[in-house]
C-alpha positions in Angstrom: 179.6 129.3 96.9 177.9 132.0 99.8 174.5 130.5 98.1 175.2 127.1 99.0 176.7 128.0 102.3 173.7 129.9 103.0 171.2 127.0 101.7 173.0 124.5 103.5 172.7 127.0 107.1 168.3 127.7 106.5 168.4 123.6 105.8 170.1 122.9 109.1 168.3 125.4 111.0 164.9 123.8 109.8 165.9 120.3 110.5 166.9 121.1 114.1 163.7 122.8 114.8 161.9 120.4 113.2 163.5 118.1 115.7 162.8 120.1 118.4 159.2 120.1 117.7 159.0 116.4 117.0 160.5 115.8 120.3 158.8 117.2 122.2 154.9 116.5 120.4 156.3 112.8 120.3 156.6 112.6 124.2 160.0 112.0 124.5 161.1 114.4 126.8 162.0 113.6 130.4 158.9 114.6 132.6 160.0 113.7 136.2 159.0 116.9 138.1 162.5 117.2 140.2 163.8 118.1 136.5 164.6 121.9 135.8 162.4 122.7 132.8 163.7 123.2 129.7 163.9 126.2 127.3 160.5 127.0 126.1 159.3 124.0 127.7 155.3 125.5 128.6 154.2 125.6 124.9 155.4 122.0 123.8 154.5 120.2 127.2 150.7 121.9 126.6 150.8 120.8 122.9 151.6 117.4 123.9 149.2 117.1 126.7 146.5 118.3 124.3 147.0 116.2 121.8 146.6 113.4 124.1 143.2 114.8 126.1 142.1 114.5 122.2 142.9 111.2 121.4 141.5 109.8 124.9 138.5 111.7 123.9 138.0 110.5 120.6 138.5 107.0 122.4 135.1 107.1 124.3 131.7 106.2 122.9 129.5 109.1 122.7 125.7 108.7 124.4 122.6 108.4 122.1 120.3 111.0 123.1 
């Protein structure tokens, strides 16, 4: 019984973060700049915004030399 209950409480716990994480690295949080930031907003705003720089730079052509 206190297995399952204790199974069932990491489960949860790594689902939310999980969500967390995902929402924030998807871009789905709000990002007008009147908003107050949210808890442990730097980290996840930075990942996201890094992510992207990436992408746009695997976008470009590179010059032959």
């Amino acid at each position: 019984m206190i297995k399952g209950i204790v199974t069932g409480f990491l489960l949860a716990t790594a689902i939310l973060t999980g969500g967390f994480f995902l929402y924030f690295a998807a871009g789905m949080a709000p990002v007008a700049t009147g908003d107050p930031p949210m808890p442990f907003e730097e980290k996840p705003a930075n990942m996201a915004l890094d992510a992207h720089i990436e992408k746009q730079r695997s976008l470009q052509p590179t010059r032959a030399r």
